[in-house]
C-alpha positions as CSV (number, residue, x, y, z in Angstrom):
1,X,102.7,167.2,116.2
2,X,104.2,167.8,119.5
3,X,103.1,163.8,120.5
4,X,104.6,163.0,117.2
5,X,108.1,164.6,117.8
6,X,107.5,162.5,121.5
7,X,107.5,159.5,120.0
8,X,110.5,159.8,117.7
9,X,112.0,160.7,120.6
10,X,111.9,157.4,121.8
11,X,111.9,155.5,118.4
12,X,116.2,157.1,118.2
13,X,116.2,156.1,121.9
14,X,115.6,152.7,121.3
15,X,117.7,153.2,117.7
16,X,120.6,154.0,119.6
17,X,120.2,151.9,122.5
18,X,120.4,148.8,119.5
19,X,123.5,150.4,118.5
20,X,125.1,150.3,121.5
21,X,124.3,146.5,122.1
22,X,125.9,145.5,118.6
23,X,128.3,147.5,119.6
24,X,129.4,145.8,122.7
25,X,128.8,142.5,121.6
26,X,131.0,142.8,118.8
27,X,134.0,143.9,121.4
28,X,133.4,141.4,123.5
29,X,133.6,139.0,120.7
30,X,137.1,140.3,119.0
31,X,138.5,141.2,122.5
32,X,140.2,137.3,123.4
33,X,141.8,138.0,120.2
34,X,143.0,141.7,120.4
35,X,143.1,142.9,124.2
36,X,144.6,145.8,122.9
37,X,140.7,146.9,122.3
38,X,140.0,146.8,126.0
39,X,140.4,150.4,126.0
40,X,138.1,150.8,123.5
41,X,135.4,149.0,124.9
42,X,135.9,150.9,128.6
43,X,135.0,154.0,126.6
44,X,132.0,152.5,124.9
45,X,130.8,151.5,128.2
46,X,131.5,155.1,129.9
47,X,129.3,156.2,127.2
48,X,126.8,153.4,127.5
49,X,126.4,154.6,131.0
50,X,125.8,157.8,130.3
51,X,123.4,157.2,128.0
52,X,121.3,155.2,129.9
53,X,121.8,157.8,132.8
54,X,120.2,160.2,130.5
55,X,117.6,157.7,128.8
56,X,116.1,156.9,132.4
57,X,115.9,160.2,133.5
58,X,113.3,161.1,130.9
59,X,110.8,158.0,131.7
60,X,109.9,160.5,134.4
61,X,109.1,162.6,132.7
62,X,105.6,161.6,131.4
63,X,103.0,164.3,133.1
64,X,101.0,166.1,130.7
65,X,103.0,169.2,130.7
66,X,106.7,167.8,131.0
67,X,107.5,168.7,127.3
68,X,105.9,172.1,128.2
69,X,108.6,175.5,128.3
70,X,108.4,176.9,131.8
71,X,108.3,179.9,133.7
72,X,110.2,179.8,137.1
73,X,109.9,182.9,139.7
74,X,112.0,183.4,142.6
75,X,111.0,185.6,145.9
76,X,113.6,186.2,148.9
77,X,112.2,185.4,152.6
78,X,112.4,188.2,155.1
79,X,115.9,189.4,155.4
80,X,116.4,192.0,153.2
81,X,119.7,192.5,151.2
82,X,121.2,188.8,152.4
83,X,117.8,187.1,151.0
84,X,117.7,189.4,147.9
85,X,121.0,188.3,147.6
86,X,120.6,184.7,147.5
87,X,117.8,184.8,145.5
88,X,120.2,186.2,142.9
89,X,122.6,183.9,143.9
90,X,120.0,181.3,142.7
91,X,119.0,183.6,139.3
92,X,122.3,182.9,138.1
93,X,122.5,178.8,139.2
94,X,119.4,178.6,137.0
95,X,120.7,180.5,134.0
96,X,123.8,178.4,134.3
97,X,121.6,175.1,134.6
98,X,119.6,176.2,131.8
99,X,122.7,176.6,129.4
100,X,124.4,172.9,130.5
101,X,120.4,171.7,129.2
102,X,120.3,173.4,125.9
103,X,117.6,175.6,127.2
104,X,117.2,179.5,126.3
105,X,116.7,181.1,129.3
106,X,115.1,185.0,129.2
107,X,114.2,187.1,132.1
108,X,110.5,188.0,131.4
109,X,110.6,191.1,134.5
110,X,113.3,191.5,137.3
111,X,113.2,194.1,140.3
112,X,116.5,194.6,141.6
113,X,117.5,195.1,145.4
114,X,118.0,198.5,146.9
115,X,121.6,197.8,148.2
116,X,121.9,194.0,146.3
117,X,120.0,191.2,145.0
118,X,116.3,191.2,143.5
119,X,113.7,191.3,144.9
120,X,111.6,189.1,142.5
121,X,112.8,187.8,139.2
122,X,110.4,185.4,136.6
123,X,112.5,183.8,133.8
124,X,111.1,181.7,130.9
125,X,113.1,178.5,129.8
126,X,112.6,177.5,126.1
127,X,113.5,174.0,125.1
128,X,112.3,170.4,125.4
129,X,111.0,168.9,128.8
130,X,112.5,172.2,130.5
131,X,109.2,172.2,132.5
132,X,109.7,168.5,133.2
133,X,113.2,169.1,134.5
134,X,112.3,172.4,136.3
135,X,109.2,171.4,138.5
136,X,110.9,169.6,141.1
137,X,113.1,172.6,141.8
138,X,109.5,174.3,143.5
139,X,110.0,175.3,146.8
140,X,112.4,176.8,149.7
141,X,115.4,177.2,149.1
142,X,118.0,177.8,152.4
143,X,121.1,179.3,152.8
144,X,123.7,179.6,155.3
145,X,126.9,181.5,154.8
146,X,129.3,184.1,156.6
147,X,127.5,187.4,155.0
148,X,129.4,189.3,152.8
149,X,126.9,192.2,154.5
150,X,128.0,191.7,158.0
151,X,131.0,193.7,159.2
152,X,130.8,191.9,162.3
153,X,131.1,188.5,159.9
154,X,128.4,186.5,161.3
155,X,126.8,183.4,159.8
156,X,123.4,184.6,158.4
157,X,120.4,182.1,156.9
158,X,118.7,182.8,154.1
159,X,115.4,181.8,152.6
160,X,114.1,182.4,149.0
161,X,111.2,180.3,147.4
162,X,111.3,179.3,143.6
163,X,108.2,178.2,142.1
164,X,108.1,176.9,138.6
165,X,104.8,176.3,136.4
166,X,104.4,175.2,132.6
167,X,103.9,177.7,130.0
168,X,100.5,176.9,128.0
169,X,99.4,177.6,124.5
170,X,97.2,180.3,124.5
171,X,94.6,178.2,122.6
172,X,93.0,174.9,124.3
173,X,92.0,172.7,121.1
174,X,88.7,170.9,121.3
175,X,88.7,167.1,120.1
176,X,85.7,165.7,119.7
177,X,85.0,162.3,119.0
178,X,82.2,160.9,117.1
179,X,81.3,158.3,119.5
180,X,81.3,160.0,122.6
181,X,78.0,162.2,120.9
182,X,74.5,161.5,120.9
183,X,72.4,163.3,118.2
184,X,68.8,163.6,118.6
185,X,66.7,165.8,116.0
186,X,63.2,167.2,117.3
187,X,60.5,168.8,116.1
188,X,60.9,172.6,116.7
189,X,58.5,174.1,119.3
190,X,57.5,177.8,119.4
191,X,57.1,180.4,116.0
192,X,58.6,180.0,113.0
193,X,56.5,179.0,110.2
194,X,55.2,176.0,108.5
195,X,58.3,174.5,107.6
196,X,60.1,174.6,111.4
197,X,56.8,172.9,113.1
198,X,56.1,170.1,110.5
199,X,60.0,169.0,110.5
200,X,62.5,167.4,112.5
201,X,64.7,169.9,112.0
202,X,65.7,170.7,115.2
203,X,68.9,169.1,117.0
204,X,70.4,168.4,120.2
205,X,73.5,166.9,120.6
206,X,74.8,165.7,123.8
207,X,78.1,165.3,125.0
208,X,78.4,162.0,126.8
209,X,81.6,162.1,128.8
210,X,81.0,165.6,130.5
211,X,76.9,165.7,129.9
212,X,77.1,168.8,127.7
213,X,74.1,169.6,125.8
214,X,74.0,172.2,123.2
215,X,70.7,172.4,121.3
216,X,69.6,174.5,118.1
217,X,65.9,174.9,116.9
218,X,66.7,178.8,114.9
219,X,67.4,177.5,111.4
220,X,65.5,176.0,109.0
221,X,67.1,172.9,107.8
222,X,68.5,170.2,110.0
223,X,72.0,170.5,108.5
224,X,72.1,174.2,109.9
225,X,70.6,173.6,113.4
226,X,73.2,170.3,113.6
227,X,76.2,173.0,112.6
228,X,74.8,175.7,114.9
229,X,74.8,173.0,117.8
230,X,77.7,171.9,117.2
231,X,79.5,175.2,118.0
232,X,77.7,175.7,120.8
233,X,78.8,172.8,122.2
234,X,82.4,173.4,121.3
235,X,82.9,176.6,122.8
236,X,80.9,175.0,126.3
237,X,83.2,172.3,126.1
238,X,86.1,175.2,126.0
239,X,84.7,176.9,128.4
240,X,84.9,173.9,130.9
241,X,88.6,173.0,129.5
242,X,89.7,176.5,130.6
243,X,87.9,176.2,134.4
244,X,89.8,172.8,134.2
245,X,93.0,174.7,133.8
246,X,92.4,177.4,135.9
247,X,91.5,175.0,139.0
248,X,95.0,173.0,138.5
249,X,96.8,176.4,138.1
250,X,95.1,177.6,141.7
251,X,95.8,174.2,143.0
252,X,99.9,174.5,142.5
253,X,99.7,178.3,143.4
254,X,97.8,176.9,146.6
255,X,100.8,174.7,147.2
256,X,103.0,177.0,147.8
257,X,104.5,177.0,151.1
258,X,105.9,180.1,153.8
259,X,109.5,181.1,153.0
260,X,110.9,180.4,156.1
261,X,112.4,177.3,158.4
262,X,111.1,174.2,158.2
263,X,109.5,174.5,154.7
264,X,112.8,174.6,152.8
265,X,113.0,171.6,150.1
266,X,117.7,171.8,150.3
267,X,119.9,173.4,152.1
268,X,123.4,175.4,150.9
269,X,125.5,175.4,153.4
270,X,128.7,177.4,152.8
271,X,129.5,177.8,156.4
272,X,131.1,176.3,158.4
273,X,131.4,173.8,156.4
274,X,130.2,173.0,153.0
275,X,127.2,171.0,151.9
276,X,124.1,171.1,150.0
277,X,121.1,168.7,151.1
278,X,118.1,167.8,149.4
279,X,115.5,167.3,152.1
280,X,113.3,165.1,150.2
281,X,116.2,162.8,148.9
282,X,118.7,162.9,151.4
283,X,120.9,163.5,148.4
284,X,124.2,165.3,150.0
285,X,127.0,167.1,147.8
286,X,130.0,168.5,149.0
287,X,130.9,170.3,145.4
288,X,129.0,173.6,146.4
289,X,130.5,175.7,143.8
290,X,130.2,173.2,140.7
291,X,126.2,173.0,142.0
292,X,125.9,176.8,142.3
293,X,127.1,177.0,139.5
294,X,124.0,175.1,137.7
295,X,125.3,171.3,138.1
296,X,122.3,170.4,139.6
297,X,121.3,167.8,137.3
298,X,121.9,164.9,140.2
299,X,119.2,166.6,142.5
300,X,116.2,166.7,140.2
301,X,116.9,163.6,139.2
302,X,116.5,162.2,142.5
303,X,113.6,164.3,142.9
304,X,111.9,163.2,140.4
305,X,111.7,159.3,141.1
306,X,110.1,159.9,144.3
307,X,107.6,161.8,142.7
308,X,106.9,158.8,140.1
């Protein structure tokens, strides 16, 4: 199902992208004729652009779990109340970015500053692709502002790391295709009466792609033993879906990085003048507030066709 709603998707994608192109092409075809459509056709192209602006992010987004919901944690650097501070500061520029997406944003646990701030925060985003749109936004985060903590007004830094991972289903579903088995029946070894030693009744199936054998000999007719075997080799093959998981999930955790300088994936610089960076794009803003206050659309995007 959730491939299925993938797909359709992109079938309205390319529905709408058909529409646009009869669309145009009948403008440009009356427009000699009546220029007073010209304006028209300038707004079918502003929203021609957009659309294609939003169609190309999402061929990006095509990892396994980029259709995933996503949790996304944030932790101040040392500091204390400027850093707790930000990473508030950063709480809300998520919420707010979560709202301009469609996404429903909840605060799973929060643990608030002593004076200001939080000291860590995990949210959960529901929607489509939130994970996909979120995962670039892993990593330090700097600041650098006059602190509204310092009665001496200095210019403080600030660090804060946000780390963002996909939510899974609880349950890992086992496909099995017929052709990647091999079923061998055996004669049963060991006690059991007449019937087990004189039959083939025993199986063993084998798992070709991963070499997992499961094997049953305990019942009496083939049939059984074949069904027997068959769960066995299920729940192995679960078993190794879940170490699967469990390595890629300590692999990301092992990614993280120190919250401190040099690490730091953008900078917001409020002071003395204003600019935020991203250091992996060299994408440069000068519109702090409108990108605090969750426009930050422009930077993942970026972000994520270097990661392509």
């Amino acid at each position: 199902m959730k491939r299925k709603k993938a797909v359709m998707v992109d079938l309205e994608t390319d529905d709408r992208l058909r529409e646009f192109e009869d669309e145009i092409d009948t403008y440009f075809a009356l427009i000699d004729e009546d220029p007073e459509l010209l304006p028209e056709l300038e707004k079918t192209l502003v929203h021609f652009r957009e659309f294609i602006d939003d169609s190309e992010i999402k061929n990006y987004l095509n990892s396994e779990n980029d259709t995933n919901n996503a949790f996304l944690s944030i932790h101040p650097g040392a500091g204390g109340t400027e850093s707790q501070d930000w990473a508030e500061i950063l709480l809300r520029m998520y919420l707010r970015f979560g709202e301009r997406m469609g996404f429903k944003g909840e605060i799973v646990d929060i643990l608030a500053g002593e004076e200001a701030g939080i000291k860590s925060v995990n949210v959960r985003f529901e929607g489509e692709y939130a994970y996909g749109y979120l995962k670039t936004e892993s990593g330090v985060h700097r600041l650098v502002r006059i602190s509204p903590f310092d009665a001496n007004k200095r210019r403080h830094t600030s660090f804060a790391a946000v780390f963002v991972y996909p939510e899974v289903e609880d349950s890992i579903a086992i496909a099995i295709d017929a052709k990647d088995l091999r079923i061998d029946t055996y004669r049963a070894s060991g006690k059991g009466g007449q019937h087990v030693n004189r039959t083939d009744s025993a199986v063993r199936i084998t798992h070709l792609p991963s070499n997992t054998v499961a094997q049953c000999q305990s019942e009496r007719s083939q049939h059984q033993n074949r069904d027997r075997a068959m769960k066995i080799l299920k729940s192995r093959l679960y078993d190794l879906e879940l170490k699967r998981k469990q390595k890629e999930q300590e692999k990301v955790e092992n990614s993280k990085s120190d919250i401190a300088w040099g690490n730091q994936i953008r900078s917001y610089v409020l002071q003395p003048y204003q600019s935020i960076k991203d250091h992996r794009t060299g994408l440069e803003r000068g519109d702090t507030q409108r990108v605090l206050d969750g426009e930050i659309l422009a930077f993942i995007q970026e972000a994520l066709k270097i990661r392509d």
